[in-house]
PDB file of N, CA, C, O and CB in Angstrom:
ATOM      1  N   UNK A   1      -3.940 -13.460  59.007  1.00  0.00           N
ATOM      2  CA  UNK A   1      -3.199 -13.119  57.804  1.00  0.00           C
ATOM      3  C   UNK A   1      -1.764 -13.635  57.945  1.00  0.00           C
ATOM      4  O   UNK A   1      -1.146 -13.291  58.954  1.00  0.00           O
ATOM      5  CB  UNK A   1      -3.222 -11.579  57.552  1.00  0.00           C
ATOM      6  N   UNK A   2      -0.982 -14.667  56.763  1.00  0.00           N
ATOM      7  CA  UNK A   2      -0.301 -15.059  57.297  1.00  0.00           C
ATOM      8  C   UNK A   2       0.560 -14.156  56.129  1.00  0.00           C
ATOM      9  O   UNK A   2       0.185 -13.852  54.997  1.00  0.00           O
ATOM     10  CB  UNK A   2      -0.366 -16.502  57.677  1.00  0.00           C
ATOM     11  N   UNK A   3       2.152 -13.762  56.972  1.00  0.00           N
ATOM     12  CA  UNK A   3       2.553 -12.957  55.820  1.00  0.00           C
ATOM     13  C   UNK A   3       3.898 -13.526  55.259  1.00  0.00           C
ATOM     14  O   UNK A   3       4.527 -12.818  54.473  1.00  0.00           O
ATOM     15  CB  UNK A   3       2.699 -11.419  56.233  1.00  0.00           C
ATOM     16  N   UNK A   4       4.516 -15.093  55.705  1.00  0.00           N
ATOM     17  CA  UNK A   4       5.556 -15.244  55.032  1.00  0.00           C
ATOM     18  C   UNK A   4       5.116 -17.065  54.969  1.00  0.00           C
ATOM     19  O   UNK A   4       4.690 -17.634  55.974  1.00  0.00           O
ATOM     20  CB  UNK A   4       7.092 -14.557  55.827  1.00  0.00           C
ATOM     21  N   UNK A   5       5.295 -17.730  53.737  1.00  0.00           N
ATOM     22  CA  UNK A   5       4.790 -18.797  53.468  1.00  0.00           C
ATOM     23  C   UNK A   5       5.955 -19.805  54.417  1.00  0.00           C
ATOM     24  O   UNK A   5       6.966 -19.331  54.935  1.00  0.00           O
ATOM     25  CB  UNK A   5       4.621 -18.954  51.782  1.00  0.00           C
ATOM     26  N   UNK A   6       5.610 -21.049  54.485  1.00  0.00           N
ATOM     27  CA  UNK A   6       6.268 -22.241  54.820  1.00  0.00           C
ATOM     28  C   UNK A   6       7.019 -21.776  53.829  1.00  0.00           C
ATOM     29  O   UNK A   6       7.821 -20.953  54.270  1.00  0.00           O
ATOM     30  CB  UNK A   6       5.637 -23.695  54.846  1.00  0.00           C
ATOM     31  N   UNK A   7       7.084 -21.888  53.050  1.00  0.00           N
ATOM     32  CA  UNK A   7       8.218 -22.672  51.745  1.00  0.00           C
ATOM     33  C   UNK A   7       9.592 -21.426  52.032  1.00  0.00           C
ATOM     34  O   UNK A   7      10.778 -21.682  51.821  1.00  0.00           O
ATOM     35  CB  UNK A   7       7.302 -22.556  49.397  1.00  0.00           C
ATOM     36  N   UNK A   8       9.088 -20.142  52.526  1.00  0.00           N
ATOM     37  CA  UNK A   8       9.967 -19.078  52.837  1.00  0.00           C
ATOM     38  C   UNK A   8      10.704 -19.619  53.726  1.00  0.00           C
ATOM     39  O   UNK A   8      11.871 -19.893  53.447  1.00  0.00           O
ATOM     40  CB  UNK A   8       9.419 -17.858  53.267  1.00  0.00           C
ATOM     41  N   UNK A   9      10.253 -19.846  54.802  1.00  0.00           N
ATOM     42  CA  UNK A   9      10.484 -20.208  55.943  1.00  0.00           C
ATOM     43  C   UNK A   9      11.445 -20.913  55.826  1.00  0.00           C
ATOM     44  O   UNK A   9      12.550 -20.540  56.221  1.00  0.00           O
ATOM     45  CB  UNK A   9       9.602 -20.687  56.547  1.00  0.00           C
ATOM     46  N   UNK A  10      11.206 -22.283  55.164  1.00  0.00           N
ATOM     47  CA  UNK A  10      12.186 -23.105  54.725  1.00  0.00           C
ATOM     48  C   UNK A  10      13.368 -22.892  54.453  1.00  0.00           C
ATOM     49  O   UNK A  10      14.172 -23.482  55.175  1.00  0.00           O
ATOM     50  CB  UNK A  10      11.918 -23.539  53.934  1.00  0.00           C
ATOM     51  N   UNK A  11      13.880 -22.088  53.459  1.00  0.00           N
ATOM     52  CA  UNK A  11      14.593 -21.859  52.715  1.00  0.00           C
ATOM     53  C   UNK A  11      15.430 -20.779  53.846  1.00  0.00           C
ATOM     54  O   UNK A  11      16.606 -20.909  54.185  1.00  0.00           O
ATOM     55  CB  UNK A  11      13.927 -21.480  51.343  1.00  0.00           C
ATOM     56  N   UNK A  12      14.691 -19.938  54.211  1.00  0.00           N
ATOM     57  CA  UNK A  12      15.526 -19.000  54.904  1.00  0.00           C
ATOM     58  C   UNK A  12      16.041 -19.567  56.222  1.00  0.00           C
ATOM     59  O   UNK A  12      16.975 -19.011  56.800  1.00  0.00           O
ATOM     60  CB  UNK A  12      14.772 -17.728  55.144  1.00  0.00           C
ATOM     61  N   UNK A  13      15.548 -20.492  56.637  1.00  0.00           N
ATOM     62  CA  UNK A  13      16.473 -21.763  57.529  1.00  0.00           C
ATOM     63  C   UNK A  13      17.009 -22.085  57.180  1.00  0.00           C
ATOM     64  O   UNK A  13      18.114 -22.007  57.718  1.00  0.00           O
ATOM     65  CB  UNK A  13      16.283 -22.778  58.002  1.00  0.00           C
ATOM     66  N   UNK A  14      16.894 -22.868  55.813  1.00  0.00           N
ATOM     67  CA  UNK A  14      18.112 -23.205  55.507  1.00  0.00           C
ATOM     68  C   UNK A  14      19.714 -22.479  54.616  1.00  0.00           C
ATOM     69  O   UNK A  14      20.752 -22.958  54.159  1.00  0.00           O
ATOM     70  CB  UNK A  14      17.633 -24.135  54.985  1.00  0.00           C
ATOM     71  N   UNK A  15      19.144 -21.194  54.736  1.00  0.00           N
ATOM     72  CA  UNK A  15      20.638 -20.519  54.427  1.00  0.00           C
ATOM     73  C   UNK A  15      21.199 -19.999  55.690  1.00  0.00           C
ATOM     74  O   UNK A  15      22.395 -19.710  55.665  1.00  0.00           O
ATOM     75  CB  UNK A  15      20.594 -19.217  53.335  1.00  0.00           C
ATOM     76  N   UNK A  16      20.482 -19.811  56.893  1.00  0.00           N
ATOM     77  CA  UNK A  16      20.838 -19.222  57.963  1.00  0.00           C
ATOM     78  C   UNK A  16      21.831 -20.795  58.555  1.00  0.00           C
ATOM     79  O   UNK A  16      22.935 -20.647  59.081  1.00  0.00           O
ATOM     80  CB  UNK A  16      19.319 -18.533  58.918  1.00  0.00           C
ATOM     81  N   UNK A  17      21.432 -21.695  58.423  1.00  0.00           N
ATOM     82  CA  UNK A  17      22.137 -22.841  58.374  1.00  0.00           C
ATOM     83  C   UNK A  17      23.287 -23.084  57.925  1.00  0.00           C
ATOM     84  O   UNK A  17      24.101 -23.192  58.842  1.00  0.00           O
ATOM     85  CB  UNK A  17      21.622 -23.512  57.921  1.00  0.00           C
ATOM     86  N   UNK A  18      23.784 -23.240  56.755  1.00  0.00           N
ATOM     87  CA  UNK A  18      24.513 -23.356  55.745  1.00  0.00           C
ATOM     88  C   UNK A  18      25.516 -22.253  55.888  1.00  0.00           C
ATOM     89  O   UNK A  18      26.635 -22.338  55.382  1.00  0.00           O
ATOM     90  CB  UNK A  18      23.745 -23.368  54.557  1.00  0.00           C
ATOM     91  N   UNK A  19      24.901 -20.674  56.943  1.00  0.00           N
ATOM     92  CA  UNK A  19      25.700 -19.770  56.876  1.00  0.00           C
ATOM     93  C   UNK A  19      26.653 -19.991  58.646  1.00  0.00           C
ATOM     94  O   UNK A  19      27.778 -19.617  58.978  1.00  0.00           O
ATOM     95  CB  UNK A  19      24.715 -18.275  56.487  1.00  0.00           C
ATOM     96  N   UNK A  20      25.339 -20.915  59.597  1.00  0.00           N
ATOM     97  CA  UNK A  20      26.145 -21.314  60.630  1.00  0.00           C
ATOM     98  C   UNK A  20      27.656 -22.323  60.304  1.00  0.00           C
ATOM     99  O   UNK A  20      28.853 -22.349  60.591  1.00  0.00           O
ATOM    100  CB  UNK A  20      25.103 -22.057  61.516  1.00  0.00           C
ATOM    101  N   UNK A  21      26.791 -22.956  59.638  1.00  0.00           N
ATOM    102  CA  UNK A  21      27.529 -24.577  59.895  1.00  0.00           C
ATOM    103  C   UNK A  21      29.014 -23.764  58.667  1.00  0.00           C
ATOM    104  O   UNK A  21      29.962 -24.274  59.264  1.00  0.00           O
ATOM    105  CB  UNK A  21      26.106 -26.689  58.951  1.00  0.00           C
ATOM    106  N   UNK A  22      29.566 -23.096  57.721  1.00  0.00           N
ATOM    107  CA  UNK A  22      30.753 -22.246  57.493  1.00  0.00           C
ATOM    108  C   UNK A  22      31.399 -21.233  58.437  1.00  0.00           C
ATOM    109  O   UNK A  22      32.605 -21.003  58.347  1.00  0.00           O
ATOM    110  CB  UNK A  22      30.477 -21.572  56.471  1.00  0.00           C
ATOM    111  N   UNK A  23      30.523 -20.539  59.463  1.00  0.00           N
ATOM    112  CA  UNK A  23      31.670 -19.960  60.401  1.00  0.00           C
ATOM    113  C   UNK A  23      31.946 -21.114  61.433  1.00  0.00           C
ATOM    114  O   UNK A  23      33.081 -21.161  61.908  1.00  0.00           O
ATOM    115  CB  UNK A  23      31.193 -18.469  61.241  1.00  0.00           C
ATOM    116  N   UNK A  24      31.126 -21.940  61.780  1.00  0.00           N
ATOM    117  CA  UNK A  24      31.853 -23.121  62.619  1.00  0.00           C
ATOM    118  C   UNK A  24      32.678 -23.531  61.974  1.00  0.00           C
ATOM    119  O   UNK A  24      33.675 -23.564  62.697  1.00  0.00           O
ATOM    120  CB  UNK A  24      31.175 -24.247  63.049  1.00  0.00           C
ATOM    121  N   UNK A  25      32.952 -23.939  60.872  1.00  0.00           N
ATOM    122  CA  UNK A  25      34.141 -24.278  59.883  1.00  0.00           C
ATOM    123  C   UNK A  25      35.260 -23.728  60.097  1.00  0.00           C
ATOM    124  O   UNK A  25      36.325 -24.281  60.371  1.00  0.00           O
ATOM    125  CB  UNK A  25      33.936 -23.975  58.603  1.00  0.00           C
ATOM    126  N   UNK A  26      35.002 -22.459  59.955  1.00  0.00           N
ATOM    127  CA  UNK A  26      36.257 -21.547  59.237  1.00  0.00           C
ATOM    128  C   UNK A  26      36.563 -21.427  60.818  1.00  0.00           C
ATOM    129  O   UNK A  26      37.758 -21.672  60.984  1.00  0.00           O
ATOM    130  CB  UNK A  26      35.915 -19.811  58.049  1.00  0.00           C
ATOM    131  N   UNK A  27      35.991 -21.172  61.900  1.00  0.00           N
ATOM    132  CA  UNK A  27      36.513 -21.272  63.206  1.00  0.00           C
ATOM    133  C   UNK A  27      37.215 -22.203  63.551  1.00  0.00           C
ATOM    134  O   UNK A  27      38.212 -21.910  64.212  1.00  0.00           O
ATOM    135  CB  UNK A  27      35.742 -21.256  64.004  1.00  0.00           C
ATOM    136  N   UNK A  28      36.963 -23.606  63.243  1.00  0.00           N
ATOM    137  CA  UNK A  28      37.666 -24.662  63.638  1.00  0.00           C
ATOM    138  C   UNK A  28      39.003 -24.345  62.841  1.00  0.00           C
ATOM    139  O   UNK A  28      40.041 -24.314  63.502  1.00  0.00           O
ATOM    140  CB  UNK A  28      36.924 -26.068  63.342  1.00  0.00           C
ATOM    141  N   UNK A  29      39.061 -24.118  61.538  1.00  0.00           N
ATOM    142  CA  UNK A  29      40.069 -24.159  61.030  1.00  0.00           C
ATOM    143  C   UNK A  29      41.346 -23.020  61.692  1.00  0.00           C
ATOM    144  O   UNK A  29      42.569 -23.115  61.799  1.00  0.00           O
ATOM    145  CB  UNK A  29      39.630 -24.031  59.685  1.00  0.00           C
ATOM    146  N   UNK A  30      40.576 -22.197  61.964  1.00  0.00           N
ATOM    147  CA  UNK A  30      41.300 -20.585  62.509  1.00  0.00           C
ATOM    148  C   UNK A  30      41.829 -21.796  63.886  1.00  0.00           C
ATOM    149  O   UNK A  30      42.918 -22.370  63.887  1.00  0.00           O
ATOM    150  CB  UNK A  30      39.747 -18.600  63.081  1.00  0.00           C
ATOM    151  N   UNK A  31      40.845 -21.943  64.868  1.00  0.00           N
ATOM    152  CA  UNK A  31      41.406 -22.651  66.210  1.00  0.00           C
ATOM    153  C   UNK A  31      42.683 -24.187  65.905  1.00  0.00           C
ATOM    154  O   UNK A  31      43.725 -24.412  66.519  1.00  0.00           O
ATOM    155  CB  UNK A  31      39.706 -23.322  67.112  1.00  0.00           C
ATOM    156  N   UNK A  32      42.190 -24.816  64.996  1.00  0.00           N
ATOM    157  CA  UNK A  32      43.439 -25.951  64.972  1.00  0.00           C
ATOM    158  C   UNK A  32      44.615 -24.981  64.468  1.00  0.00           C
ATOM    159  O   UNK A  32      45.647 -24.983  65.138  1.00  0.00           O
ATOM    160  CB  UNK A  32      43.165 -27.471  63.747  1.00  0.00           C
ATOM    161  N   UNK A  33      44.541 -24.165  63.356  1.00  0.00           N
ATOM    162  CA  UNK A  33      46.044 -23.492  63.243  1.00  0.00           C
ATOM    163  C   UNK A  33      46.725 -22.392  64.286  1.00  0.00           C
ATOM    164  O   UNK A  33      47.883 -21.980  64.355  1.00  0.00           O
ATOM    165  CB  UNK A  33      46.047 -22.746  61.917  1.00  0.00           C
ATOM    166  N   UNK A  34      45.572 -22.089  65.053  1.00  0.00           N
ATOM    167  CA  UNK A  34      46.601 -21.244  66.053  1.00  0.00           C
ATOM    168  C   UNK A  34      47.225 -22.512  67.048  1.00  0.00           C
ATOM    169  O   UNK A  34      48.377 -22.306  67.431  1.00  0.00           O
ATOM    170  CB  UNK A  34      45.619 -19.848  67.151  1.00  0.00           C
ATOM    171  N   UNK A  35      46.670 -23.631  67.446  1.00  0.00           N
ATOM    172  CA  UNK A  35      46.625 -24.364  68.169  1.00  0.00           C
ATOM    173  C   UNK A  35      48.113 -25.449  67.735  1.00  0.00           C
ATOM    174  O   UNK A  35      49.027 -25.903  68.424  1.00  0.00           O
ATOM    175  CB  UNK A  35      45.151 -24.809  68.151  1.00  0.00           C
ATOM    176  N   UNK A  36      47.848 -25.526  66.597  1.00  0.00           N
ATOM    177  CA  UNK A  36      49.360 -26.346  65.872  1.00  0.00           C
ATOM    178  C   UNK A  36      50.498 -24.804  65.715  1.00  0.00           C
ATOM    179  O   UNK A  36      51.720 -24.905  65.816  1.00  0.00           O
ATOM    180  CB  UNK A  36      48.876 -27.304  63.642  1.00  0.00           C
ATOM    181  N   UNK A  37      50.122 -24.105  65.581  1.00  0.00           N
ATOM    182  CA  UNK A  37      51.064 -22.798  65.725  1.00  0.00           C
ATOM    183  C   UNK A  37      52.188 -22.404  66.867  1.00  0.00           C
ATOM    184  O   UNK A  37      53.402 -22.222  66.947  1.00  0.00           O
ATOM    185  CB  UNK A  37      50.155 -21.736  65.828  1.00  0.00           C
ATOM    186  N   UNK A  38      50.649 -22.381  67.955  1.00  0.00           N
ATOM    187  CA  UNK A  38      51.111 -22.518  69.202  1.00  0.00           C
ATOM    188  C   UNK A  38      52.214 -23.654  70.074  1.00  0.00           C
ATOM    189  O   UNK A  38      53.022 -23.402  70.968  1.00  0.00           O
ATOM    190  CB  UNK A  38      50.021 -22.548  69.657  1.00  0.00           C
ATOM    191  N   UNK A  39      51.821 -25.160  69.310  1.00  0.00           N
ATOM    192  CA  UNK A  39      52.704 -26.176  69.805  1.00  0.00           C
ATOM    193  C   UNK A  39      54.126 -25.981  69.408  1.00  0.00           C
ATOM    194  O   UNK A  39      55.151 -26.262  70.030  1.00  0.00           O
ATOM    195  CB  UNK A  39      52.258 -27.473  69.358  1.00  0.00           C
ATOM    196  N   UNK A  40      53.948 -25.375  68.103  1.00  0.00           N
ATOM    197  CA  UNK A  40      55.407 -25.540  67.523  1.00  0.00           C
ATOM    198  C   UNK A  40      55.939 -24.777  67.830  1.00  0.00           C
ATOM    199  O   UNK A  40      57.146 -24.956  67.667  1.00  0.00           O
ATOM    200  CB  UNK A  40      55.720 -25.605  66.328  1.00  0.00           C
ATOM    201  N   UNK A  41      55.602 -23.609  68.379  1.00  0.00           N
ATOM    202  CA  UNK A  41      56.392 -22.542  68.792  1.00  0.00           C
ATOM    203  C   UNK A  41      56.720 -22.867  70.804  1.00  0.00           C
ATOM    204  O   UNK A  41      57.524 -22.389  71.604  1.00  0.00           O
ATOM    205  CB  UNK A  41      55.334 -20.912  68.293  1.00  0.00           C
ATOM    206  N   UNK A  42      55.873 -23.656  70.886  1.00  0.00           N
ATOM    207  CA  UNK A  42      56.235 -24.027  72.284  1.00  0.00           C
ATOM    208  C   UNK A  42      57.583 -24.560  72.295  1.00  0.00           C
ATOM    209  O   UNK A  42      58.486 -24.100  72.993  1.00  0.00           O
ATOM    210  CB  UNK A  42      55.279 -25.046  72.892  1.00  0.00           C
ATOM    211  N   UNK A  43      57.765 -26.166  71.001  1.00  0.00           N
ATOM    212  CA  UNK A  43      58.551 -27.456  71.164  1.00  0.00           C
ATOM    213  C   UNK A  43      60.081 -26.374  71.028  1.00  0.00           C
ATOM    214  O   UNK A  43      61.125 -26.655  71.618  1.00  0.00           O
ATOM    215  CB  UNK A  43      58.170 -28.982  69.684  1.00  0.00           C
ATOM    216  N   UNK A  44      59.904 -25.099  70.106  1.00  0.00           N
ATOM    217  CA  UNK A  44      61.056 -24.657  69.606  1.00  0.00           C
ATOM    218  C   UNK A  44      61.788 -23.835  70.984  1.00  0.00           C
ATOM    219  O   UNK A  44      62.803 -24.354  71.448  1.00  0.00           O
ATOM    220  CB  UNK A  44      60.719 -23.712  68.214  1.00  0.00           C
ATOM    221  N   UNK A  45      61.434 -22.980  71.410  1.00  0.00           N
ATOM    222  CA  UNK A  45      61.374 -22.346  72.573  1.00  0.00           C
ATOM    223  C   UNK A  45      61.317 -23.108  73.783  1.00  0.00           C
ATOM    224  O   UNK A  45      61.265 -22.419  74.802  1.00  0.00           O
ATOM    225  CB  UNK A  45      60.407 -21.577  72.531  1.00  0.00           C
ATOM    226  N   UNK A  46      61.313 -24.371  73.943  1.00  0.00           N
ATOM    227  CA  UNK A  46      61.685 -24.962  74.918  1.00  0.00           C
ATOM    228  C   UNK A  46      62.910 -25.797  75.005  1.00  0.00           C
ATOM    229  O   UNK A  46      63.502 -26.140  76.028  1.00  0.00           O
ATOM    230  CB  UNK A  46      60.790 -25.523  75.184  1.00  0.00           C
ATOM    231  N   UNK A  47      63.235 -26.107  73.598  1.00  0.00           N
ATOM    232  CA  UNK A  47      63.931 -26.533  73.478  1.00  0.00           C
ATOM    233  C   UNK A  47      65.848 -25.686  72.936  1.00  0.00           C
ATOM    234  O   UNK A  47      67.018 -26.014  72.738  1.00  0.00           O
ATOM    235  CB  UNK A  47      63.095 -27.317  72.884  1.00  0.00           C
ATOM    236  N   UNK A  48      65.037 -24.628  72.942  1.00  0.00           N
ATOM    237  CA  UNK A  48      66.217 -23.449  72.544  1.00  0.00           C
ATOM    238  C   UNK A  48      66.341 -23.101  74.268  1.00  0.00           C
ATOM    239  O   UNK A  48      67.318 -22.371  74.434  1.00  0.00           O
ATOM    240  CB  UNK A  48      65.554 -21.753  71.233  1.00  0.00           C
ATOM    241  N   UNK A  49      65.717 -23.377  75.436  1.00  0.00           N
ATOM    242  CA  UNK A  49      65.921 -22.962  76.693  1.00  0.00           C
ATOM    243  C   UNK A  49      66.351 -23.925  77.202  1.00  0.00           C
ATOM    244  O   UNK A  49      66.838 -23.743  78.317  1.00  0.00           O
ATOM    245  CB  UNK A  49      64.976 -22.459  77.350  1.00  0.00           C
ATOM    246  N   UNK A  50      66.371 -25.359  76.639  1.00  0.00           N
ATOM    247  CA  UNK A  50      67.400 -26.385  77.965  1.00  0.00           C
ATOM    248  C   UNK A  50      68.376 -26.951  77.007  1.00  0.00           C
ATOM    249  O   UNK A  50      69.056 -27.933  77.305  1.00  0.00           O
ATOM    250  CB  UNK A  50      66.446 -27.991  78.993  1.00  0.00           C
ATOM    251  N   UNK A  51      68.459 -26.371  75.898  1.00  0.00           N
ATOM    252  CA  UNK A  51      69.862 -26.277  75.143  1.00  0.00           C
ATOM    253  C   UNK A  51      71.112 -25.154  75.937  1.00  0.00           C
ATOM    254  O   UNK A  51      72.334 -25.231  76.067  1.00  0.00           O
ATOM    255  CB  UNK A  51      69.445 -25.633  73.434  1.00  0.00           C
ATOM    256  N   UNK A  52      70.013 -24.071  76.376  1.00  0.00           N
ATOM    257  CA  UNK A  52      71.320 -22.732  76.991  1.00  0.00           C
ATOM    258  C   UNK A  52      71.521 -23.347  78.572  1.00  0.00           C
ATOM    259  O   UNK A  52      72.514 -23.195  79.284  1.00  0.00           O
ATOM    260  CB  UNK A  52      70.499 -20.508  77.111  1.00  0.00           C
ATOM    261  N   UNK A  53      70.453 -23.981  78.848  1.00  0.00           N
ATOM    262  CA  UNK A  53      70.987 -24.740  80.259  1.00  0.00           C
ATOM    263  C   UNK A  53      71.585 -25.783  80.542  1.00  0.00           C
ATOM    264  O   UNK A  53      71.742 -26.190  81.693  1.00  0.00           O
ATOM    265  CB  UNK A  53      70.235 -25.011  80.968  1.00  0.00           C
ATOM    266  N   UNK A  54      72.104 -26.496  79.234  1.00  0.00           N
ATOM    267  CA  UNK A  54      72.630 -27.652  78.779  1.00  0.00           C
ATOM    268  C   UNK A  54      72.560 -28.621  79.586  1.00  0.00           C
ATOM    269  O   UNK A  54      73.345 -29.077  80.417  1.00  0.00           O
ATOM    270  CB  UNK A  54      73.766 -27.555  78.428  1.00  0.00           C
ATOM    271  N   UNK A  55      71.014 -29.029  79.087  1.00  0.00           N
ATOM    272  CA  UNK A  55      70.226 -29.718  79.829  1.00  0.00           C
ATOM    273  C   UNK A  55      70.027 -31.223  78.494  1.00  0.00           C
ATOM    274  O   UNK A  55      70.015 -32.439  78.683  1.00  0.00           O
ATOM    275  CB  UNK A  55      68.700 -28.596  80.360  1.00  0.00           C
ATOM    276  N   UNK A  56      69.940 -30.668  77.625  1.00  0.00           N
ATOM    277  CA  UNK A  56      69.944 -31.339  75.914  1.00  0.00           C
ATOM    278  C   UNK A  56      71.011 -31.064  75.305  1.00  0.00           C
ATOM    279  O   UNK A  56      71.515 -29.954  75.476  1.00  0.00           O
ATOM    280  CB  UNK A  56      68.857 -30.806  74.853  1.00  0.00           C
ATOM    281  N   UNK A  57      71.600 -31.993  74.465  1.00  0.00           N
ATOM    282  CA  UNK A  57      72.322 -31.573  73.275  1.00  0.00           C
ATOM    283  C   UNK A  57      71.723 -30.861  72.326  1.00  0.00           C
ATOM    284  O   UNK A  57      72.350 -30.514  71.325  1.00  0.00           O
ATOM    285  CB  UNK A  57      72.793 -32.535  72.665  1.00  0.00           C
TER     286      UNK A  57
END
């Protein structure tokens, strides 16, 4: 007795899909902006620390 057709099958792969392949998305997007977040707050803060050591103009 078979109790859920191919064609189900199908379909419910392919939203379980469609529902992966958007949190990989929205993850990448979350990871590049902490990641460009993170740089800029590095370049600023490093550069506000060999300004007080007047190391840079």
């Amino acid at each position: 007795m078979k109790l859920i057709s191919k064609d189900a099958c199908l379909i419910a792969n392919d939203l379980f899909s469609e529902s992966t392949h958007s949190r990989v998305l929205y993850f990448s997007v979350f990871s590049m902006c902490c990641l460009l977040g993170l740089a800029t707050w590095q370049v600023l803060y490093l550069r506000k620390y060999f300004k007080s050591k007047k190391l840079i103009e």
